[in-house]
N, C-alpha and C positions, 0 to 999 in steps of 0.2 A: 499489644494494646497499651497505650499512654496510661497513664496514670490521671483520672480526672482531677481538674481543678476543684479545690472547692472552695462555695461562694466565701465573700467577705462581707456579712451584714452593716460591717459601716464603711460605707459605700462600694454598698452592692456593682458587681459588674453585673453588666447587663447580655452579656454574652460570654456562655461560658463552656466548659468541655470541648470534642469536638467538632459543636454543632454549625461553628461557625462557617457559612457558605456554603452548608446541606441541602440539597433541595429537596422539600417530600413530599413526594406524591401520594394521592389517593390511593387506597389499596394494594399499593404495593409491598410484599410481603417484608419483612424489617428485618435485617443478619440479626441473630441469637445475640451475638455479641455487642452489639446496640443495647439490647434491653438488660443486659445482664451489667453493662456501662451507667444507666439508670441504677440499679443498686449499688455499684460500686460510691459512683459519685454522692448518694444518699447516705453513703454511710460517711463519707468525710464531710460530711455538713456540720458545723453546728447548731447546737439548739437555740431557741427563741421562745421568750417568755410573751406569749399573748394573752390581752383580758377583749374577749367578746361578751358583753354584755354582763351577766353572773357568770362565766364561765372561764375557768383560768386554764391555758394550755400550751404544753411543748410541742413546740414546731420544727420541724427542717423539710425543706422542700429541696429537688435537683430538678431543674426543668431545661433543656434543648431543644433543638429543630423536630426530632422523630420521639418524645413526649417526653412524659414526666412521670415522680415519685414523690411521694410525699409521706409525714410520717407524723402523727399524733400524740399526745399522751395526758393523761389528768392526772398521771400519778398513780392511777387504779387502773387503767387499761390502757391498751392502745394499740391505734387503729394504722391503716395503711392503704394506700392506693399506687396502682402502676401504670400507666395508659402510654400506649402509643399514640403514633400523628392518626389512624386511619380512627381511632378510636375518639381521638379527642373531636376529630372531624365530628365522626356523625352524633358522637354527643351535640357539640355547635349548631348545627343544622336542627336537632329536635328543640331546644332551648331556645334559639333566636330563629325564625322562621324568615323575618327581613334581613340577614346578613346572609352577604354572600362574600366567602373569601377561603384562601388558601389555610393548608390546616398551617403550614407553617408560620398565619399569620396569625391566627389563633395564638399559638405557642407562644410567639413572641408578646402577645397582651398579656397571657397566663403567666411568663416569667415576669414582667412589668408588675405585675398588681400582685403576686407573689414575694418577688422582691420588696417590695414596699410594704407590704404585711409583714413581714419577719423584720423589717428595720424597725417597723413600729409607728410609721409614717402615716399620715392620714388616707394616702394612695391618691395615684394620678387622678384630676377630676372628680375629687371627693366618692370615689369606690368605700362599698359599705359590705362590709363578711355577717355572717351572723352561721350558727349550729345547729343543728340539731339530731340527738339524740333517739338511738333505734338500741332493741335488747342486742343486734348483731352490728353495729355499726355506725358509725356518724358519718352525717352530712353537712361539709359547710357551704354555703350560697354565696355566692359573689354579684353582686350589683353592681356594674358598670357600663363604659359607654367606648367601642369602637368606631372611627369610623363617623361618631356626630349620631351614631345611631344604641339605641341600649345594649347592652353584653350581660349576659347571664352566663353563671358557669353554677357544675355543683360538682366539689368534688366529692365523691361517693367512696369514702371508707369503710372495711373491714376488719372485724379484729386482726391483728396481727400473728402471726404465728409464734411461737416459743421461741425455736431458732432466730427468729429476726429481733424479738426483745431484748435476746442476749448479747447480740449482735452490738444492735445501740445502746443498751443501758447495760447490763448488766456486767460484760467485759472490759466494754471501756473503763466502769466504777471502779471494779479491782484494779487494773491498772493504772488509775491514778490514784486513790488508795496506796499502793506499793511506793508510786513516783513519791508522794507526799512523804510516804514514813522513809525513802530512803534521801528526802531533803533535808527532813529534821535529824537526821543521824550526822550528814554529811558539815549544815551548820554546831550539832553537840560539838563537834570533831573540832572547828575549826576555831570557836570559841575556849577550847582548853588552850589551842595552841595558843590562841591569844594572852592567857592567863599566866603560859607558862613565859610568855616576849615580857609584859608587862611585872611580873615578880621578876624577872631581870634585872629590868629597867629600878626596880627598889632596891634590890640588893646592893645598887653602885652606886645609889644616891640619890636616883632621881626620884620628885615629885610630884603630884599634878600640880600644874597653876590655880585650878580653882578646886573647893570642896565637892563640888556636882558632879565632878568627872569621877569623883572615886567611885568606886565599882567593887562587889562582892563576889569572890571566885565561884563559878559559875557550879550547879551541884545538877546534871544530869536530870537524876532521881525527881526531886523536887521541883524543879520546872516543868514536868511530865506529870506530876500531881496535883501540880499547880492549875496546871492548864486542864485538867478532865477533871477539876473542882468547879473553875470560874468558867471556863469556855465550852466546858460542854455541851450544857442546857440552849444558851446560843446554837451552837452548831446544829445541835437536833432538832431543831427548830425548823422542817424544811418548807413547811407549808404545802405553797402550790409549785415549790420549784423555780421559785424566781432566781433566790440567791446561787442555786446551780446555773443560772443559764445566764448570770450574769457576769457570773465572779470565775468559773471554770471554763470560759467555752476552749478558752487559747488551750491551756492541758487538755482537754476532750479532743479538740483537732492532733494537737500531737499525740497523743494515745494513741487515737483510732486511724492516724496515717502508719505510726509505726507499728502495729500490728495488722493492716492492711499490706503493708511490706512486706511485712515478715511471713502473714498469707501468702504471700505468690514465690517467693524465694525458696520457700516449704513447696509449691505446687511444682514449683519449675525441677527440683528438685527428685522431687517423688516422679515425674516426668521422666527423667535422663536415668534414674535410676532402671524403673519399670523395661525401656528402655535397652540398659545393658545384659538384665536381665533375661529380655528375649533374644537379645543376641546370642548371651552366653548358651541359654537352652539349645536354640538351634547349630551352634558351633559344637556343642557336647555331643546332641543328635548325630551329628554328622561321626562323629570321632567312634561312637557307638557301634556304628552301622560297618565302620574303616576292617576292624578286626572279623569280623565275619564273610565279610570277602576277601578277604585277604585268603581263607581257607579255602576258596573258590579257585580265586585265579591270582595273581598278583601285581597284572597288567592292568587292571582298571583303578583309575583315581578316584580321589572323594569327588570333584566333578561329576565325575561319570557316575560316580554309586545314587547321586541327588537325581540327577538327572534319572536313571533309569526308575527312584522308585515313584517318584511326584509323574512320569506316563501312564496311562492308559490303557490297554491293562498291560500288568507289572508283568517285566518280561524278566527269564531270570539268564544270566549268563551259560551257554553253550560248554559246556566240559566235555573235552575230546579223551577217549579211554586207552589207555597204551595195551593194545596187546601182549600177552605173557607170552613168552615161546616155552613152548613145552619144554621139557628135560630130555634130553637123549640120554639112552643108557647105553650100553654094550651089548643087549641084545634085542633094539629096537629097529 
């Protein structure tokens, strides 16, 4: 299975993953790995800082031909939806009673006015979102217009599960966390070497042209106490998550591509192992079985030993007995 795309909020493609010239049909039952393609692609999304009305909130949606994902957060919770094409169908159908159309044409408005909600756009034909608020889950409403005719949608989110938080927030944070502390290590580094080009550059003579270029040897220490003096309070400032989802999203994408990698290379892995494994078992089986026939007879192979014991019922090799000839004596 490919690696899904994931979108680019400025300037959203408008067709993305595999979806491209899927055809879906009603009720037709969806391969596993379609929907499980749906979180994949969810998790390389970036996030998006939306304001509905009083309400601030992290976005990423993955939407295709055979349905969508979507994923929420205020920073206190967050929610999540999965729908396939048969699902978003007969949502369509109960919500707009005068539209009549393919689920995949559905899809295709739902990535539209989704796309355009995560850019932060006004949305096609002035589409209007709005939320609300349940103890187990949010619902945002979508108003718009198919077709010359009105379009309603609601996506129907649920809390999200633990695994899946950690999923999109909480391993990606470490992992750019790490990225972050090992850039300022990588620049301390390369700012000595500079220090030590430019005390060179003194020692033989040379001097800046102007006073403003002089520069103070750079002291590690101090700039790291400098900065958790004055930048802190800043930094912890997160609010509602804007400055995350505006100033981080490019490291969020690589993070969670590169540990999405590293997911499957780990699976493929544990795969081919598990794998030799069984082989090995059954090869040793066999080797097992070798020496105890061998006290039997010594004409039969390991072929033969598999073969006779995997029949029905287990037959056991025929051993022909050499008669003893008695002893003759002298007066027999």
């Amino acid at each position: 299975m490919a690696d899904p795309a994931p979108f680019s909020w400025k300037g959203c493609a408008r067709t993305v993953g595999r979806a491209g010239g899927y055809d879906v049909t009603v009720g037709k039952e969806k391969p596993e790995w379609k929907m499980e393609e749906l979180e994949h692609g969810l998790r390389l999304q970036p996030w998006a800082w939306l304001r509905l009305a009083e309400d601030a909130l992290l976005a990423k949606a993955y939407v295709t031909d055979w349905g969508y994902a979507i994923l929420l957060s205020d920073l206190q919770h967050v929610w999540h939806e999965r729908a396939d094409a048969g699902a978003v169908s007969q949502r369509a159908k109960e919500l707009n009673r005068r539209l009549s159309a393919t689920p995949s044409a559905f899809l295709s408005r739902l990535r539209d006015l989704t796309c355009s909600w995560l850019e932060g756009s006004a949305g096609p034909q002035g589409a209007a979102f709005s939320c609300e608020r349940s103890p187990d889950g949010l619902t945002v409403r979508v108003r718009s217009e198919l077709s010359g005719l009105p379009f309603r949608w609601n996506f129907q989110c649920a809390l999200a599960s633990p695994s899946m938080v950690s999923q999109h927030l909480l391993r990606p944070l470490m992992g750019m966390s790490l990225v972050l502390q090992c850039q300022v290590r990588e620049l301390a580094s390369l700012l000595r070497l500079k220090d030590a080009e430019i005390q060179d550059y003194q020692e033989n003579g040379a001097v800046p042209s102007r006073d403003r270029l002089k520069t103070e040897l750079f002291d590690e220490n101090a700039f790291l106490e400098r900065v958790m003096t004055e930048n802190l309070p800043e930094a912890c400032s997160i609010e509602n998550g804007k400055p995350f989802a505006v100033k981080l999203q490019d490291l969020y994408v690589a993070v969670t591509k590169q540990e999405f990698q590293a997911g499957r290379k780990r699976q493929s892995s544990g795969d081919s192992q598990a794998s030799d494994r069984t082989s090995s078992n059954e090869t040793d089986g066999g080797l097992l079985i070798q020496p105890e026939l061998q006290s039997s007879t010594l004409s039969l192979s390991v072929a033969e030993t598999l073969n006779m014991e995997t029949s029905l019922p287990m037959q056991k090799p025929h051993l022909s007995k050499v008669k003893r000839k008695k002893p003759k004596g002298l007066f027999s």
